[in-house]
N, C-alpha and C positions, 0 to 999 in steps of 0.2 A: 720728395722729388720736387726738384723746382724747374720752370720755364724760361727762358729768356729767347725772342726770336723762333721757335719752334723747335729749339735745342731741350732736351731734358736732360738732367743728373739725377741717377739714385746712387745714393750712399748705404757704407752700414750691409751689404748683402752677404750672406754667407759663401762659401766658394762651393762652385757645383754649376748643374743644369738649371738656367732659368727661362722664363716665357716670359719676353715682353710682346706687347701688343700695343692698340690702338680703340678707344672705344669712343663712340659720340657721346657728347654730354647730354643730359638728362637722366630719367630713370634710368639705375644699369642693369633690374629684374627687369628691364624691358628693349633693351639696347644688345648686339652682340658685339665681338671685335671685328672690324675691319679687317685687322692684318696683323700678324705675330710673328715673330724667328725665336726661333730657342737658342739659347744663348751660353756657352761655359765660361762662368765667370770663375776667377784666380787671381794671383798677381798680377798689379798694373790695372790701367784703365782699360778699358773694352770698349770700344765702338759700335754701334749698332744706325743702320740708316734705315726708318720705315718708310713706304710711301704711301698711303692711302688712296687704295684706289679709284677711281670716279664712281658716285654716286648712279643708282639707276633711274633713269627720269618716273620709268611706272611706277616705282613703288615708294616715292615723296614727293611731299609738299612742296612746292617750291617758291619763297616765300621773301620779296624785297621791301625791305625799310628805307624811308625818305623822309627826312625831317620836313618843316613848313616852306623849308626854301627849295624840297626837290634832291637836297643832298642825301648821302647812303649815308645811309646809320651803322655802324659797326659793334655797339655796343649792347646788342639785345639778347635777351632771354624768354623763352618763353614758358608757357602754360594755360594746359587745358582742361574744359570741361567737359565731360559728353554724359547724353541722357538718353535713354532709352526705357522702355517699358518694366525692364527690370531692375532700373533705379539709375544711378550716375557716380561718376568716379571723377576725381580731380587730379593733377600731381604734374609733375614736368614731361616734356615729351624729348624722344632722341634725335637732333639735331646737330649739324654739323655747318660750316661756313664756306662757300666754294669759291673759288680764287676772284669772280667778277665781283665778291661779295655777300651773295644770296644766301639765302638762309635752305637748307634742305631740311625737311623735316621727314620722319621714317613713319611712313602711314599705318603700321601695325602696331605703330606706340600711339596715337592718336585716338582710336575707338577701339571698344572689343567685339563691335559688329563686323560686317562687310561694308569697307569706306565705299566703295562704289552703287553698292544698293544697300541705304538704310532701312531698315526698318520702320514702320510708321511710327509718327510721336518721336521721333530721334533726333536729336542737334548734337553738334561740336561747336564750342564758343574758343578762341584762339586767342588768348590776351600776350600781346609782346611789352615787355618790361626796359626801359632805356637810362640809367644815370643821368643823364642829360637830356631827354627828349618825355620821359614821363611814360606813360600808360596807353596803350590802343588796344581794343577788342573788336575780333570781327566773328560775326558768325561765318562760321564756314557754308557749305551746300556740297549734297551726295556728289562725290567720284570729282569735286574738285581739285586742281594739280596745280595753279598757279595761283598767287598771291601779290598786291601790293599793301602795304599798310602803311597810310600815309599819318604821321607823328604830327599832333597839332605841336605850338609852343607851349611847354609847362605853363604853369600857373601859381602862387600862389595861392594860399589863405589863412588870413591874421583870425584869431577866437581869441577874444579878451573875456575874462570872467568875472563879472562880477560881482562885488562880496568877496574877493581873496582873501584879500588883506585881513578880515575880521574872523578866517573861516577858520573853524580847529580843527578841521578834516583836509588841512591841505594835503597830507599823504596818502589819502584817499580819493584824491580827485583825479578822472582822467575824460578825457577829449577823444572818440571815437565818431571818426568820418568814413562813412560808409556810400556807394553808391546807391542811389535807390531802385534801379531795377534790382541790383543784388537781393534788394529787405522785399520785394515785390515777388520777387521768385523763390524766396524762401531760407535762402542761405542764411544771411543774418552776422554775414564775416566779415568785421571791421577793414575797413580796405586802409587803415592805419590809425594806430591809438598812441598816443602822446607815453613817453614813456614816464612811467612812475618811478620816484625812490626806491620802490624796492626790485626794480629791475623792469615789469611789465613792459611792454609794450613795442611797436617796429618803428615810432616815431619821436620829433623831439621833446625833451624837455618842457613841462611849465615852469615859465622863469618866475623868481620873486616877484613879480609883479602881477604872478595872474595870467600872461599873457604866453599863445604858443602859436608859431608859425611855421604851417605843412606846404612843404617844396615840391615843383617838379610833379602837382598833378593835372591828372588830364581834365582838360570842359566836360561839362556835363552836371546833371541833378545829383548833387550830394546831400546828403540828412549827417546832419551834428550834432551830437549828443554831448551833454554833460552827466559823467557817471558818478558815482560813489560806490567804492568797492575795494577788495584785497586787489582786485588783478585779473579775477574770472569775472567775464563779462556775465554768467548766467545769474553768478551771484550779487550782481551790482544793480544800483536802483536809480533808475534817470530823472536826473534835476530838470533838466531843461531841454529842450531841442528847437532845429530851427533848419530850414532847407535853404539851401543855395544853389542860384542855380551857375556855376562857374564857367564864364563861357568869356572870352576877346580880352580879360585884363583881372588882374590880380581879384582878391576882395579881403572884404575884414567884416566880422561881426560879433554880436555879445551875446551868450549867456551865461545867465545868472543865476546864483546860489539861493535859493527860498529859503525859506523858516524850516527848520527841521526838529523834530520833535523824538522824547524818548518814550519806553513802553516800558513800564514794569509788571511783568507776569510772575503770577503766583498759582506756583501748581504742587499742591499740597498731599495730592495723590498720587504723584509721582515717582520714580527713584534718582537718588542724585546721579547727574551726568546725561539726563535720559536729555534725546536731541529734541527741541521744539522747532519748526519750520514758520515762519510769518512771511506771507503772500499775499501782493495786489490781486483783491477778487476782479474775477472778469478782465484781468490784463489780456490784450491783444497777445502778446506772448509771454504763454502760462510758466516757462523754462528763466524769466529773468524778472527780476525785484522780486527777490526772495533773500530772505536772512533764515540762519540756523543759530542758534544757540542752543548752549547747554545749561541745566539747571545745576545750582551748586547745592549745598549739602542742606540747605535751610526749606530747597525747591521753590527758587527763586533765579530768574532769571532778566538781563536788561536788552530789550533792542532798541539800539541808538541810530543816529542822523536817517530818520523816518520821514516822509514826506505826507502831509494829509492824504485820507484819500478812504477805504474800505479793506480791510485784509480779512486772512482768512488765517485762525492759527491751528497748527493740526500738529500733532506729536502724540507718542506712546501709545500708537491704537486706537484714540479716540476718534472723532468722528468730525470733529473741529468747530469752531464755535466764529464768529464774525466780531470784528475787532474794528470801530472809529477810530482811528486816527485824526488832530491830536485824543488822548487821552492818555491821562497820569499811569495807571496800572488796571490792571486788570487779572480776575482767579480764572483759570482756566482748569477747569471741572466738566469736562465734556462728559458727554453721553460714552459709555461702554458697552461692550459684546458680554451678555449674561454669561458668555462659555463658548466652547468650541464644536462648532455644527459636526458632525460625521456627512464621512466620504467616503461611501465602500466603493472599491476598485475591483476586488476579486475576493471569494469566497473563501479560497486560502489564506488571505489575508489573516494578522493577526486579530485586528479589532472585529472581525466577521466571526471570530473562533470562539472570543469573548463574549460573545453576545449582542453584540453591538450592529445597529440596521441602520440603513440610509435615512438621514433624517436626525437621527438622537441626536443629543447636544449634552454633550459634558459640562458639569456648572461645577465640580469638586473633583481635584485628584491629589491623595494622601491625605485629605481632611482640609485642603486649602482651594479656598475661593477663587474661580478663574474668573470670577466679574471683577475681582480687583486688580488692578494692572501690576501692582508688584509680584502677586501670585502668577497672573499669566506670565510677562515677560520668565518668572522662575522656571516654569512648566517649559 
């Protein structure tokens, strides 16, 4: 189906009874039709005229866009947050455009509480999204109906990095600008990452030169990071960062590439392929600089572009041992479980039938050692 003017064409349909309708864009598990005719299609074209009826003022948002100069904005989309005691949900809302312009938004797609009386500890945060005008978020407030959100002028911002040129991880470098109330409230979601060679990311390009320039955002405290990584941010380890705070005109600024170091582990009590995890101890957020490897057949394994710092390396059940960075290599022979504690749950249980009481600890089964991690992973 395509658009042109408010005309739609479907092709391709089988001949018979069909429904067309009308729905607002956003979520459509959350959106119903407006209006529908059922239709017998056959030979020749078919005509069909829908109207959509007017919107009910109780039960939407009603929501005008204005750029810096006061003009209507036409171009927006939106999305929302909402929080409540039983956690918080994200995603688009059902909206529709009314002929002055205004945006209606359908307030049953908006919270899954009662919009008119929240719940205590409850918010809706409303971010409208514009090609040409950039980013605005407002909070809303209980049993709100009307809306203006005035669109500052996009912005600019240049990140040059330096040390490209000389870096053998340039397919691994990426540029993640975040707002900082988002990293303050917990979320931690890139509000745009420079795209990588292998596809990553909702922004542009790092050119040969190092350099990437993010359009069309809105003023306000951004934090920028320099990552190192496949593409998943949980998995990536930050070179650099630096806050800006973008507000009346463009900007530009630089981070740079440090020394990065490799780690050769040696785990000799291992089995080949078995996964090792190495982690920033005491990172602010325990979910990112983190690398996995695997051990190859010798149980031996390399993590590469590592930053100084304290890690923590844990794999195969061990218990994990602490790891300086720089440092050449390191054996990793952690501490082991002598065997397997017992956990009676019920007295018909098997291992209760066996003889087996809360408390025993299995060190041997079929004549094989479960304090050695080949044995147990067997078990």
């Amino acid at each position: 189906a395509g658009s042109r003017a408010g005309r739609y064409m479907v092709l391709d349909l089988d001949p018979g009874l069909h429904a067309i309708g009308l729905r607002s864009q956003g979520n459509q598990k959350e959106s119903k039709f407006s209006v529908y005719e059922l239709v017998t299609v056959g030979d020749g074209l078919v005509e069909v005229d829908l109207v959509e009826p007017e919107p009910k003022a109780g039960e939407h948002l009603v929501v005008r866009c204005l750029d810096e100069a006061g003009r209507q904005l036409n171009d927006i989309s939106f999305s929302r947050t909402s929080k409540s005691q039983n956690g918080s949900t994200s995603g688009g809302t059902s909206v529709r455009q009314a002929p002055d312009g205004s945006y209606w938004l359908d307030l049953g797609a908006l919270c899954s509480f009662d919009y008119d009386s929240w719940p205590s500890g409850s918010s809706i945060t409303l971010t409208g999204s514009s090609t040409t005008a950039g980013k605005q978020t407002v909070e809303l407030s209980s049993g709100q109906r009307e809306l203006t959100m005035q669109f500052s002028r996009p912005l600019s911002l240049e990140v040059v990095i330096g040390g490209y040129a000389d870096s053998a991880n340039k397919d691994k470098l990426s540029i993640h600008v975040n707002l900082v109330t988002d990293i303050d409230d917990g979320w931690g979601n890139s509000m745009v990452q420079s795209k990588s060679p292998q596809g990553w990311g909702n922004g542009p390009e790092i050119s040969k030169d190092g350099v990437v320039v993010f359009h069309n955002l809105s003023p306000g405290l951004l934090d920028v990071e320099l990552m190192l990584g496949d593409g998943w941010r949980n998995d990536s380890t930050e070179l650099d960062s630096i806050e800006v705070n973008l507000a009346g005109s463009d900007a530009s600024v630089q981070l740079n590439i440090p020394m990065l170091h490799e780690l050769l582990v040696l785990a000799p009590d291992f089995d080949e392929d078995t996964f090792l995890m190495l982690s920033l101890k005491d990172d602010d957020n325990p979910f990112s600089n983190r690398r996995h490897q695997q051990l190859d057949s010798s149980g031996r394994t390399t993590f590469k572009g590592l930053t100084p710092g304290t890690y923590m390396l844990t794999g195969g059940g061990g218990s994990g041992v602490e790891v300086e960075v720089p440092c050449s290599e390191v054996v990793y022979q952690p501490k082991l479980p002598i065997g397997l504690r017992v956990i009676i749950t019920s007295e018909e249980g098997g291992l209760y039938k066996a003889g087996l009481r809360e408390g025993d600890v299995i060190i041997t089964a079929d004549g094989s050692d479960l304090g050695k991690p080949k044995h147990m992973n067997t078990f």
